[in-house]
C-alpha positions in Angstrom: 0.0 0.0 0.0 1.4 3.1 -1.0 1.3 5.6 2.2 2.8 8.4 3.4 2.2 8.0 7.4 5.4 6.3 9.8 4.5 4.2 12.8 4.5 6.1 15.4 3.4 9.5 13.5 0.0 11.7 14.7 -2.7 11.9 12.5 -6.2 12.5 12.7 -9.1 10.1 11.9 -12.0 11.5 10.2 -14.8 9.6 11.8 -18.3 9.0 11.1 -21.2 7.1 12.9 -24.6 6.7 13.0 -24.4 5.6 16.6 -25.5 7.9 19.2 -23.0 7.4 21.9 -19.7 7.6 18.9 -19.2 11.3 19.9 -18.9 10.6 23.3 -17.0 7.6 23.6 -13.9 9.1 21.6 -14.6 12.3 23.6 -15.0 14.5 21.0 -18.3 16.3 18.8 -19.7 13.9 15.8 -17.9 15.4 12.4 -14.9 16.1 13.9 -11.3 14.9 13.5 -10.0 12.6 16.2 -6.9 12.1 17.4 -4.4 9.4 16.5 -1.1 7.4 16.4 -0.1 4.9 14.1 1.0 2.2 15.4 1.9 -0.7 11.9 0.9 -0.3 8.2 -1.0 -3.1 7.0 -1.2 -4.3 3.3 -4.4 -2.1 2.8 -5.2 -0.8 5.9 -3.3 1.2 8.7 -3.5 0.3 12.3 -4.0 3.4 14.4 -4.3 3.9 18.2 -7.3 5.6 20.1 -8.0 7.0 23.1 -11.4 6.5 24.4 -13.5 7.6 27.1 -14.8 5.1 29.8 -18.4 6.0 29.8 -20.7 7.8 32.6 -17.7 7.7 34.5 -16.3 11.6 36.1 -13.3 12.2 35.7 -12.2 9.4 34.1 -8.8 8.5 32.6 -8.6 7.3 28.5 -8.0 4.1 27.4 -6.2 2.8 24.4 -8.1 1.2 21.2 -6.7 0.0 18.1 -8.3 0.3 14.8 -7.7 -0.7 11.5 -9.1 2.0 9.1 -8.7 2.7 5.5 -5.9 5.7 5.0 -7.6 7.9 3.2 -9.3 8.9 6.4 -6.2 10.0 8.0 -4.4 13.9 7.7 -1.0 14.2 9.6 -1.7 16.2 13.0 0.2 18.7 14.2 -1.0 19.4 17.6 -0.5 17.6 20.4 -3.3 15.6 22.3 -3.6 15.5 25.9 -4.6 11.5 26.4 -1.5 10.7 24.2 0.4 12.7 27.3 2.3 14.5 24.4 3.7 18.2 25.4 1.5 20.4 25.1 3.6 22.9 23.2 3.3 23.8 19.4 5.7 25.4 17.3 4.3 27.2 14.1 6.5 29.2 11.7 8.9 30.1 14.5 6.4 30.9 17.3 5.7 28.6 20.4 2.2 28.1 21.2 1.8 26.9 24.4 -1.3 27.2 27.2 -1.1 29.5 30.1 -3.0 28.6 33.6 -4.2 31.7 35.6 -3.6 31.2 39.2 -6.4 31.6 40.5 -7.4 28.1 40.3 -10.6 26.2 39.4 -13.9 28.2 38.8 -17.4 26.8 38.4 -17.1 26.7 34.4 -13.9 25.3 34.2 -13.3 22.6 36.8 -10.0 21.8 35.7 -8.3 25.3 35.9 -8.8 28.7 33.3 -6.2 28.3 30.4 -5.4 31.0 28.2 -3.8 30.5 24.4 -0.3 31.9 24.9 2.3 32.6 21.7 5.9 33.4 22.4 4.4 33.8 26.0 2.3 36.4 25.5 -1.3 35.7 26.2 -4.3 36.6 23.7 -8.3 35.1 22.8 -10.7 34.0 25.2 -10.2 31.7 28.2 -10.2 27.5 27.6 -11.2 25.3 30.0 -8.0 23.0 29.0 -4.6 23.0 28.6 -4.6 21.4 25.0 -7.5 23.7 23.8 -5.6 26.8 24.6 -2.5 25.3 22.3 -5.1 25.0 19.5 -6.6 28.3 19.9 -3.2 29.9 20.1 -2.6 28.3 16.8 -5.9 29.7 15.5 -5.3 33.3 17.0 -1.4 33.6 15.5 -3.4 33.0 11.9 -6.6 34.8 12.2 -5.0 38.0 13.6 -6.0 37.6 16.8 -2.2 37.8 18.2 -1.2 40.5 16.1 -4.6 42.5 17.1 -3.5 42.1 20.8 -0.2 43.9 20.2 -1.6 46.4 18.8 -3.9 47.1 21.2 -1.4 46.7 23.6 1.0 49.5 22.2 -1.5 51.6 21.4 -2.7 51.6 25.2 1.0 52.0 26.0 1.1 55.0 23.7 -1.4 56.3 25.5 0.1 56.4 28.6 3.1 58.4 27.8 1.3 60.9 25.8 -1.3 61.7 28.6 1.5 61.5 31.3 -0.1 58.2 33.1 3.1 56.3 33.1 4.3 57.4 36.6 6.3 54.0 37.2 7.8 54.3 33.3 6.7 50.4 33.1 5.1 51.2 30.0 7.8 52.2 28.2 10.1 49.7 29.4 7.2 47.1 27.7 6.9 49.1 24.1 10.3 47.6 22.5 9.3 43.8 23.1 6.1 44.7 22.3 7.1 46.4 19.3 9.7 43.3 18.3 6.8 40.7 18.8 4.8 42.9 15.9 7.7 43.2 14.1 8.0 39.4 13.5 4.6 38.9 13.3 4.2 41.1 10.3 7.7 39.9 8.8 6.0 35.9 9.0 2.4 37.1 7.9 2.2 40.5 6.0 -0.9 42.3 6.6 -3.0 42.0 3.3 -3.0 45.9 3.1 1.2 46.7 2.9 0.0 50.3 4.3 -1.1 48.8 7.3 1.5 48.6 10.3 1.5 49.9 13.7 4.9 50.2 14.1 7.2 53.5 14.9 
């Protein structure tokens, strides 16, 4: 069989199931891609490993399954998965996406602690209610804009400080060159569409 995946390699199976309880037992929404390791390549088929859900169960931990499925419903995956125990850490065009956990613990909507998308170490989007899930939407905010948006805003507010004489302590100045380097290479990996547009002095 002619492949491209390794043993060993993360991909993502593109599931689908008429059973009610599918979604649930591989822990994530019917549709969506779930993920994988292959573990041997078969003559037609590849055998890949699962991580599954023990049902009505809180809390509980994920088992392994293995499945033989046709290739052409596996995509390489370049995120890391949680049950797989793989780091959650990303690195995308030069910037590390990683997931940031606010101190202050556990809250009533997110039982396992507030996580917030993080690139280069600078936190941007909304708040996650996992570790892994804040990787993947610092991924999706250093290609939407989202990451270059909060720079902006946060020199701009920086700006503002020193113009109106509110930074007493000077901390805001001390902040505007990284700030100003992290929207440098930002704009220098992904141009904004309009080459007029840049924020930087």
């Amino acid at each position: 069989m002619s492949t491209t995946f390794q043993p060993n390699e993360r991909v993502n199976w593109q599931h689908e199931s008429d059973r009610p309880d599918s979604a649930m037992v591989y822990g994530y929404g019917k549709g969506l891609p779930i993920p994988a390791r292959v573990v041997k390549l078969g003559a037609k088929r590849v055998q890949i490993e699962l991580k599954v859900r023990r049902l009505y169960v809180r809390n509980s931990l994920w088992d392994s399954k293995f499945k033989w499925v046709d290739a052409t419903t596996l995509s390489p995956r370049v995120l890391p998965c949680a049950a797989f125990h793989e780091p959650m850490q990303h690195v995308h065009a030069g910037f590390v996406l990683t997931g940031w956990k606010h101190p202050n613990g556990r809250s009533q909507v997110f039982p396992n602690g507030t996580w917030y998308p993080a690139v280069d170490g600078f936190t941007c989007g909304a708040p996650c209610g996992t570790e892994e899930q804040a990787v993947r939407d610092a991924l999706h905010s250093l290609l939407s804009g989202g990451y270059r948006t909060a720079l902006v805003s946060a020199i701009s507010v920086r700006e503002h400080w020193i113009a109106t004489d509110q930074d007493k302590n000077g901390a805001g100045a001390a902040e505007l060159p990284e700030l100003k380097d992290r929207l440098v290479k930002v704009e220098t990996a992904f141009p904004p569409v309009d080459p007029t547009c840049t924020h930087v002095t």
